[in-house]
C-alpha positions as CSV (number, residue, x, y, z in Angstrom):
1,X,-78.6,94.4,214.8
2,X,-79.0,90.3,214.1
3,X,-78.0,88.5,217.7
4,X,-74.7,87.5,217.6
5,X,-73.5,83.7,218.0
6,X,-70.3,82.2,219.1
7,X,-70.0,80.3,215.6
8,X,-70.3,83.6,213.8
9,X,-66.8,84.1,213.6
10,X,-63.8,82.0,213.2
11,X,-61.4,80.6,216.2
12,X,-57.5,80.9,217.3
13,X,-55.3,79.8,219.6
14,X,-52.9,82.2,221.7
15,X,-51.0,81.9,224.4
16,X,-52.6,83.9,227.8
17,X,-48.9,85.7,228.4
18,X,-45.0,85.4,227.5
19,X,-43.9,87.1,224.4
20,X,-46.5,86.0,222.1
21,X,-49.1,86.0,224.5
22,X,-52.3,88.4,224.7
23,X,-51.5,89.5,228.2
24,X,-48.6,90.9,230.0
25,X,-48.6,89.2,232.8
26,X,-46.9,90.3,236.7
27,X,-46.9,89.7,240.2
28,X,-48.8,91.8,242.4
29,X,-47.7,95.0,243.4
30,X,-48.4,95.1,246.8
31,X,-48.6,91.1,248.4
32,X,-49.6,92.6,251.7
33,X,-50.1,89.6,254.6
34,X,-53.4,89.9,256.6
35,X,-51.3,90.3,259.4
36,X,-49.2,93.3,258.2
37,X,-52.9,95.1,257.1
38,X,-54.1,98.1,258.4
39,X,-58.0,96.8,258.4
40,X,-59.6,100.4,259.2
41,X,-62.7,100.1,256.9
42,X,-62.4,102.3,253.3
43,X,-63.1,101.8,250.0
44,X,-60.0,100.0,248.5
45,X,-60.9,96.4,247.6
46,X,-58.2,93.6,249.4
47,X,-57.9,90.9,246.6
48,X,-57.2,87.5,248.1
49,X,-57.1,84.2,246.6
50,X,-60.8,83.0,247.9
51,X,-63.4,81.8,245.3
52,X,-66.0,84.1,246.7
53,X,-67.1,88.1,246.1
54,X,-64.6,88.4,243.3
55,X,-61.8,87.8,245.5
56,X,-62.8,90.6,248.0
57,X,-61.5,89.7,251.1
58,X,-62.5,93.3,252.9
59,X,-62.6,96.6,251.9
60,X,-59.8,98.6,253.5
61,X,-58.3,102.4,253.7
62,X,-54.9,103.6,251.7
63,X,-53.3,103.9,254.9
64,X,-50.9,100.8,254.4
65,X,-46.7,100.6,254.7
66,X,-45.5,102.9,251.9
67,X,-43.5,100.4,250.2
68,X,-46.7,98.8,249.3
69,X,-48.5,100.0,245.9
70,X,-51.7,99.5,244.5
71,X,-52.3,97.8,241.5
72,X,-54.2,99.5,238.8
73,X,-58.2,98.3,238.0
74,X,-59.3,97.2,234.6
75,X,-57.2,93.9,234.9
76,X,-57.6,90.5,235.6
77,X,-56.6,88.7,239.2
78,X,-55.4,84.8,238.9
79,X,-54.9,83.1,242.9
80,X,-52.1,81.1,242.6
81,X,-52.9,77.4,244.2
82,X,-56.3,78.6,244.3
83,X,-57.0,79.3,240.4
84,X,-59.5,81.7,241.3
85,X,-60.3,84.5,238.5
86,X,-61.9,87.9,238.4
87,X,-62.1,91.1,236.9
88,X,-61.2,94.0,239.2
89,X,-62.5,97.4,237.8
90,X,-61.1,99.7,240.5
91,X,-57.5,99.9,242.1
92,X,-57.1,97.3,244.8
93,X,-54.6,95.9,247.5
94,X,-53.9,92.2,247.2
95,X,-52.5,89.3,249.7
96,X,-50.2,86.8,249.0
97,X,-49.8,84.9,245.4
98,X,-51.9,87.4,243.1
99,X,-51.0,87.3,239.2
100,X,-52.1,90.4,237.3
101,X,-53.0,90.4,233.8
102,X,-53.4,94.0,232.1
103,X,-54.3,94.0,228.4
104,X,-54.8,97.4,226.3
105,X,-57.6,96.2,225.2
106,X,-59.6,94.9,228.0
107,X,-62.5,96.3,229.6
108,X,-65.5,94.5,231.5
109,X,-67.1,93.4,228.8
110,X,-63.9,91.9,227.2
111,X,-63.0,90.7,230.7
112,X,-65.9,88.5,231.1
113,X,-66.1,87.2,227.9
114,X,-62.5,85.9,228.4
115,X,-63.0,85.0,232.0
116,X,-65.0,81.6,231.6
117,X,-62.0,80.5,229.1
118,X,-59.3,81.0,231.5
119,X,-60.8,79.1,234.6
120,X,-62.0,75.9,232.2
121,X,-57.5,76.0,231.4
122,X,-57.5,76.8,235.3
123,X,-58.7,72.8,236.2
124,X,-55.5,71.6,234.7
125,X,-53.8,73.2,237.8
126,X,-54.0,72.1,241.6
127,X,-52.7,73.7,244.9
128,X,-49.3,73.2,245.8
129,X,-46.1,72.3,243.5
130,X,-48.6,72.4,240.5
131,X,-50.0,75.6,241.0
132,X,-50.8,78.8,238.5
133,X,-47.3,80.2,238.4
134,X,-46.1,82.6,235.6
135,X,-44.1,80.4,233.8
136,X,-47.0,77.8,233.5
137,X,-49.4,80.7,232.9
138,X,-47.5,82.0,229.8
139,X,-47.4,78.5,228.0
140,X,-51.3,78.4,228.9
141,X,-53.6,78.6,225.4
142,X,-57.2,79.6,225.1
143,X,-59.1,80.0,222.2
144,X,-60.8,83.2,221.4
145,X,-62.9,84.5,218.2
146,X,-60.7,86.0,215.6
147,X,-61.2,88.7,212.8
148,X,-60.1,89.0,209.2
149,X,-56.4,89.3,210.2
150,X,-56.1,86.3,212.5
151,X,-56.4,88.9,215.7
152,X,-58.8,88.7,218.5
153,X,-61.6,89.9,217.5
154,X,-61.8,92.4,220.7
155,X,-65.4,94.3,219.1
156,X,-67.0,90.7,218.6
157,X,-66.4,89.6,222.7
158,X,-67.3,92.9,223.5
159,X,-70.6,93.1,221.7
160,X,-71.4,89.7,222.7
161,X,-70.9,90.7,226.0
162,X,-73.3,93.3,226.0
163,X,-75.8,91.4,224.1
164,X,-76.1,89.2,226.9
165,X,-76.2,91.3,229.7
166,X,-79.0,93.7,227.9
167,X,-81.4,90.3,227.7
168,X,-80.7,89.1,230.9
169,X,-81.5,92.9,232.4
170,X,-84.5,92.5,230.2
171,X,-85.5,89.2,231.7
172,X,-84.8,90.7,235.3
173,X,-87.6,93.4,234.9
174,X,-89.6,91.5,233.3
175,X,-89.6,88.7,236.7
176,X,-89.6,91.6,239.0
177,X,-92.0,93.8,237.2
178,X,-94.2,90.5,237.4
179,X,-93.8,89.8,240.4
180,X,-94.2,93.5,242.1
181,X,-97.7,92.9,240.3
182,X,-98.5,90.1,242.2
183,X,-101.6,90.3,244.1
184,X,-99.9,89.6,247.4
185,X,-97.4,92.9,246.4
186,X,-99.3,94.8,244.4
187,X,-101.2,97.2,247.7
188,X,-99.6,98.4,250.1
189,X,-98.6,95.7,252.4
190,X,-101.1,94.4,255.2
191,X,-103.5,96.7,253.9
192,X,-102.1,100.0,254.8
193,X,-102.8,99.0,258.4
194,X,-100.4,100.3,260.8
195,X,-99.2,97.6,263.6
196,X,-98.9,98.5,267.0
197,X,-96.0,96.0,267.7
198,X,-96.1,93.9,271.4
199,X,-93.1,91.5,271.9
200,X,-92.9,88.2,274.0
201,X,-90.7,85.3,274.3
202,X,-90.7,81.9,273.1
203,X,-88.2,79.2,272.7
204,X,-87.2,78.1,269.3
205,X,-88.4,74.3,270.4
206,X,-91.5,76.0,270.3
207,X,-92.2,75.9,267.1
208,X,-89.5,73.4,265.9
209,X,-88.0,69.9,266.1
210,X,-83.8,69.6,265.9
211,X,-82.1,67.3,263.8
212,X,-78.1,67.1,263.1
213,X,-76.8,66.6,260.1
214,X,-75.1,63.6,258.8
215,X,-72.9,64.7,255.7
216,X,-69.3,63.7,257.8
217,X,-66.9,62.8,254.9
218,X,-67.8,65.7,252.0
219,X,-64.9,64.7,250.6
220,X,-66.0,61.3,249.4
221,X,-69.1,63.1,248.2
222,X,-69.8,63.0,244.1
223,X,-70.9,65.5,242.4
224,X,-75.1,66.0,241.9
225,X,-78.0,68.2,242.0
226,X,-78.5,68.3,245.5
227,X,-77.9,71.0,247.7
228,X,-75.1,70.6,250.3
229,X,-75.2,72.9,253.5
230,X,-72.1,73.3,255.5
231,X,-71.6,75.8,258.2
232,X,-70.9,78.7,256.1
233,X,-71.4,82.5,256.8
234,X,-71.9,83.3,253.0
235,X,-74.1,81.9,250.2
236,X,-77.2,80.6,251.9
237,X,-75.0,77.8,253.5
238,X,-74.4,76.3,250.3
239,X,-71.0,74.5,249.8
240,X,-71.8,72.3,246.9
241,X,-74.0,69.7,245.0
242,X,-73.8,66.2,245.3
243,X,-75.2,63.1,244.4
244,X,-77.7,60.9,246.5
245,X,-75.1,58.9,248.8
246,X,-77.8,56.7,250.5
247,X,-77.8,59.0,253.7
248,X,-81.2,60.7,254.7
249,X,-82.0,64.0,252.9
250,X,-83.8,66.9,254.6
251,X,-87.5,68.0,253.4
252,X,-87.8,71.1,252.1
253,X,-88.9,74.3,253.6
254,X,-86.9,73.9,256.7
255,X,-84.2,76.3,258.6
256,X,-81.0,75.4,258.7
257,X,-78.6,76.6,261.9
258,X,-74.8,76.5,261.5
259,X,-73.5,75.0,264.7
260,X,-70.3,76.2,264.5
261,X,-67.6,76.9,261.9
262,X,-65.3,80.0,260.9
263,X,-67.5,83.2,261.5
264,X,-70.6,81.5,260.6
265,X,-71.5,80.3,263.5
266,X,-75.3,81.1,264.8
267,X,-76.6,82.0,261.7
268,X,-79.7,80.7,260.3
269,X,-80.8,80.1,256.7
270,X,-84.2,79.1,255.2
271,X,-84.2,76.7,252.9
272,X,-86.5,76.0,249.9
273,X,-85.7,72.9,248.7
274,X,-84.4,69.0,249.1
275,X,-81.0,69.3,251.1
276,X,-78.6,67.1,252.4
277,X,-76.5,69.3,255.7
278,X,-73.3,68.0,257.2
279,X,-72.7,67.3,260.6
280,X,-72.0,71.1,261.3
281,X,-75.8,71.9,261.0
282,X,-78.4,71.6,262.9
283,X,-81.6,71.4,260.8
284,X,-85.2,73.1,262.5
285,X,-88.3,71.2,261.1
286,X,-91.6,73.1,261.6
287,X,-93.9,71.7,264.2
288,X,-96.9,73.8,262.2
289,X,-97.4,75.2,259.8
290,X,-95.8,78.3,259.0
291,X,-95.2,80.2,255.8
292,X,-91.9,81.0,253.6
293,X,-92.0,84.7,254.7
294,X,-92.8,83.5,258.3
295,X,-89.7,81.6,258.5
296,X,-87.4,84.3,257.2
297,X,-88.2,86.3,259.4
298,X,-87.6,83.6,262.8
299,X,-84.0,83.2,260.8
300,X,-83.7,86.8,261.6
301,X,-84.2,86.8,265.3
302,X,-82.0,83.6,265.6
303,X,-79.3,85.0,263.7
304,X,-79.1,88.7,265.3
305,X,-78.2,86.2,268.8
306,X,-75.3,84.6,266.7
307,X,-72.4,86.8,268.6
308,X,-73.2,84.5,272.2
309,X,-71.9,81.4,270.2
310,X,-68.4,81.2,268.7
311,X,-65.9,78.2,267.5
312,X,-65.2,77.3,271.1
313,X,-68.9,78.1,272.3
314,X,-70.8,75.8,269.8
315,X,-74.3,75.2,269.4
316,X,-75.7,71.8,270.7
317,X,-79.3,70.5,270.8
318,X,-79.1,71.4,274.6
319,X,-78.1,75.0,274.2
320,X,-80.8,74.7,271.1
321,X,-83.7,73.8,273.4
322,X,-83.0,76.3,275.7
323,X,-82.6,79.3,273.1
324,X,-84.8,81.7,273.2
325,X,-86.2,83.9,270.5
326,X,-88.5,87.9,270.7
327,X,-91.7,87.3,268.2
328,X,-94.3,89.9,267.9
329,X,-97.5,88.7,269.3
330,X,-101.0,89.4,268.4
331,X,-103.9,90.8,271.1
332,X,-104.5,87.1,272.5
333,X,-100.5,86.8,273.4
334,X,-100.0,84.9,270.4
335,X,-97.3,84.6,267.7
336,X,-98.5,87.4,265.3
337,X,-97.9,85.1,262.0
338,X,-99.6,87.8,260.0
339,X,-97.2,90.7,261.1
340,X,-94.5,88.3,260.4
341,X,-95.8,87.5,257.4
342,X,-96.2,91.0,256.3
343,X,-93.1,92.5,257.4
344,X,-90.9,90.0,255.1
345,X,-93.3,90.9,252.0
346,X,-92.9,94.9,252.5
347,X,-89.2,94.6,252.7
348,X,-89.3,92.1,249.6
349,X,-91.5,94.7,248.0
350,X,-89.1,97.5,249.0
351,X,-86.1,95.7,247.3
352,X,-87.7,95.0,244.3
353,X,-89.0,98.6,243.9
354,X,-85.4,99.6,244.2
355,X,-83.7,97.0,242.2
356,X,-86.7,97.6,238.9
357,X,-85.5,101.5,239.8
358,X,-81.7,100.4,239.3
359,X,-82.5,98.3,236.3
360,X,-84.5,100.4,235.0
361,X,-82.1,103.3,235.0
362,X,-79.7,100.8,233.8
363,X,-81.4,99.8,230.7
364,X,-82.6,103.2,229.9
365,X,-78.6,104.6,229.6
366,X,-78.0,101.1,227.8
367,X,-80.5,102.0,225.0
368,X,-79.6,105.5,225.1
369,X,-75.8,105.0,224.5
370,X,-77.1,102.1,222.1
371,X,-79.4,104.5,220.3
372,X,-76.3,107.1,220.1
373,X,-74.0,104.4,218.8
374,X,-76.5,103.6,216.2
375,X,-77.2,107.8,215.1
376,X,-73.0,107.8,214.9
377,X,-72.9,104.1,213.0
378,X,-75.8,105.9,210.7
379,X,-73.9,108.9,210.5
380,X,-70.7,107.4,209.7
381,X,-72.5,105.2,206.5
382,X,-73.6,108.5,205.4
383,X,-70.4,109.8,205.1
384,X,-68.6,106.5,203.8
385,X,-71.5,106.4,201.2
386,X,-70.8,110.7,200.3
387,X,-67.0,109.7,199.8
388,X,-68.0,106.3,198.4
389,X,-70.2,108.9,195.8
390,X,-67.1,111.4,195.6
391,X,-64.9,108.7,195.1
392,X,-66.7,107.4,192.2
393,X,-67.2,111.4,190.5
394,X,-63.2,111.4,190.9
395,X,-62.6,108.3,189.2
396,X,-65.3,109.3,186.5
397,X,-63.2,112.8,186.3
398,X,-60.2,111.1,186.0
399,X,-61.4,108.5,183.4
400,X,-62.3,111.4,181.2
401,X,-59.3,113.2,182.1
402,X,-57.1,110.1,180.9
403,X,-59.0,110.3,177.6
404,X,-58.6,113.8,177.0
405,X,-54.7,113.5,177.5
406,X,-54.6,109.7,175.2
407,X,-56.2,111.8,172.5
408,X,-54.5,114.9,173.3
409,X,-51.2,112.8,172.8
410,X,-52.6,110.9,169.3
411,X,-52.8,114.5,167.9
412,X,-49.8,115.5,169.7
413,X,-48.3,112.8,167.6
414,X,-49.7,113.1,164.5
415,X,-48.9,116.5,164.5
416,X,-45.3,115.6,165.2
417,X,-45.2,113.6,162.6
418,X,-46.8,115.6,159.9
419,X,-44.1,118.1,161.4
420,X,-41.2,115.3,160.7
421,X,-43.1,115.1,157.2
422,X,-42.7,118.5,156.3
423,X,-39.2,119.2,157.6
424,X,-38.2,116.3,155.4
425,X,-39.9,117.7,152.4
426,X,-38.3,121.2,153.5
427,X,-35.0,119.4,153.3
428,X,-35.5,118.2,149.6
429,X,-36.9,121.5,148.8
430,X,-33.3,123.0,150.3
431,X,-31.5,120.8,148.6
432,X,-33.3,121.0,145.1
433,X,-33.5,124.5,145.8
434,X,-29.0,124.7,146.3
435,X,-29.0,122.2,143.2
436,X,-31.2,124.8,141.0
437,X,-29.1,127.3,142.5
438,X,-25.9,125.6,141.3
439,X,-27.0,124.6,137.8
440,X,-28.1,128.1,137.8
441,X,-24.3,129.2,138.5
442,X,-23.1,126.7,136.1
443,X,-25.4,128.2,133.5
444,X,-24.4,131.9,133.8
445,X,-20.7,130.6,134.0
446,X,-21.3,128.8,130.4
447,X,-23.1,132.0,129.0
448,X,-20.1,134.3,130.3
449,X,-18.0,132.4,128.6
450,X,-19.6,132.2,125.1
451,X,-20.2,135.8,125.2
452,X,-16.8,136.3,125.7
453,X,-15.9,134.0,122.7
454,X,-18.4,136.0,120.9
455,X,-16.6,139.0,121.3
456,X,-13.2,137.7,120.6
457,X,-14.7,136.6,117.1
């Protein structure tokens, strides 16, 4: 099949809900408040109106007030104020301020093909008194590719879909597959030498200098290509990119340590690149030199200590200093960098064995259901072109047919008429036939008479 493009097909407007729209549109079924929630740990998804994890606030049991229902999967979630929006496959529970938008002919591949189009008419809105409500979201438009009767073209955004998702799976193995050959992967890891682990302690000062960060008005910040880190507990810290404000940016290949903030408190992120950090981090510059792997795994031992700090219990450059961290040590007593070192690259080799296994396995029922979609396409031109060929012997038959019958009814009428011909002439012949038959009568009348003259005489 060619790859499909976006200008392949024609574009239309229609409206997301309302009447006309493409999507019936509803509240939430369930609105539950985080404070009315049972929050025993299951398997239903909580939907809230946060930008992150699909909106996946926790994962929670059925167990919840009866009056409360969940809402159905295969739809799509819009956070009022928020404007967040995402697919949700399975049934979920939602918080406060959920629209629902449930389509007949949506799937996930449909889903997030439309997706991208409703968050760029999302910007138009703002939290507050100009928020996503369900008035303003059934006068919303988006565009979307249409077919030959002006209708979303559902198959096009579907296909597209997949097309996209099959190269980028491709790409995947391809990087990881690559990579898993890479001569620092390839063996087993270390060698095949078995460590017999000793522990010490050492303080994180150690090894590394402290410096706070200096991003204190984010708000004022433009937007860029450089990394901001706030004191976040998801996403490697990252809140945002911004443009170079004049204030000092951080090297890379340093560790960043949230100092406080809203459950991310304590943990500690590596980071590759250029940065600029807020005043919430703390940033840990390498005294020596130590390797990507080799930092990972010191973020590890600082963060597994997070649960001592909290919001009221911050971390400052004085607690810092005096923080202490376990390291495995080599036979001298020494940080075993090595160990370290090796220990990050097994468990990197480990999740990309598993992850090439998942894609793998992946791709593989792709092309198989691909390869079966093609045998039924092939099948189905088969029988189109059999009834296409049927179609033709019928019309042939019938052409033939219609001939027969036009010259069946020429003769018909001919006949007819030689018919009228002859019943005409039948007539004449009658009526000669009665005049003869008259004249005849007349006659013998005439000679009756004269014989009877005759005899008088």
């Amino acid at each position: 099949m060619d790859k499909l493009k976006l200008t392949d097909r024609e574009w239309g407007e229609f409206f997301i809900g309302g009447k006309d729209g493409i999507f019936s549109i509803k509240a939430t079924k369930s609105g539950i408040d985080k404070n009315k929630l049972n929050t025993e740990i299951g398997n239903i998804p909580y939907i809230t109106r946060t930008d992150m994890d699909n909106g996946i606030n926790l994962f929670i049991t059925d167990a919840q007030n009866s009056k409360y229902t969940q809402d159905n999967g295969n739809v799509i979630t819009i956070g009022l104020d928020t404007q967040t929006v995402f697919y949700q496959q399975n049934s979920f529970y939602t918080g406060q301020n959920i629209q629902v938008l449930t389509c007949d002919k949506l799937n996930k591949q449909v889903a997030m093909f439309i997706i991208p189009l409703l968050k760029i008419q999302m910007k138009k809105f703002s939290w507050g008194s100009n928020g996503a409500t369900l008035g303003r979201l059934n006068r919303t438009k988006i565009k979307l590719p249409i077919n030959k009767q002006n209708e979303p073209d559902w198959q096009f955004m579907e296909d597209y879909i997949k097309q996209i998702e099959q190269e980028k799976i491709k790409q995947l193995i391809g990087y990881y597959q690559t990579k898993l050959l890479d001569n620092q992967l390839k063996n087993d890891i270390g060698g095949g030498k078995v460590y017999k682990i000793q522990w010490d302690i050492f303080k994180i000062s150690d090894f590394f200098d402290f410096m706070r960060g200096n991003q204190n008005n984010m708000a004022k910040c433009k937007k860029g290509d450089i990394p901001l880190i706030s004191a976040r507990k998801v996403d490697n810290g990252y809140k945002d990119f911004i443009a170079d404000n004049g204030k000092k940016l951080f090297p890379a290949h340093i560790i960043t340590l949230n100092n406080d903030g809203d459950g991310g408190v304590g943990l500690a992120y590596y980071q590759s690149t250029q940065t600029a950090l807020d005043t919430h981090v703390t940033a840990l510059l390498p005294k020596i030199n130590l390797a990507k792997n080799v930092m990972l795994y010191i973020c590890l031992t600082i963060s597994i200590q997070r649960d001592k700090f909290s919001h009221g219990y911050s971390i400052n450059n004085e607690r810092l200093s005096a923080q202490k961290i376990m390291l495995p040590i080599d036979d001298k007593g020494n940080p075993n960098w090595q160990f370290m070192e090796d220990y990050i690259k097994q468990i990197e080799k480990d999740k990309i064995e598993t992850l090439l296994s998942y894609l793998n396995q992946y791709n593989a029922l792709v092309e198989s259901r691909e390869s079966r979609v093609e045998s039924r396409e092939s099948r189905v031109e088969s029988r189109e072109s059999r009834v296409e060929s049927r179609e033709s012997r019928v019309e042939s038959r019938e052409s033939r047919v219609e001939s027969r019958e036009s010259r069946v009814e020429s003769r018909e009428s001919r006949v007819e008429s030689r018919e009228s011909r002859v019943e005409s002439r039948e007539s004449r012949v009658e009526s000669r036939e009665s005049r003869v038959e008259s004249r005849e009568s007349r006659v013998e009348s005439r000679e009756s008479r004269v014989e009877n003259s005759m005899g008088e005489i």
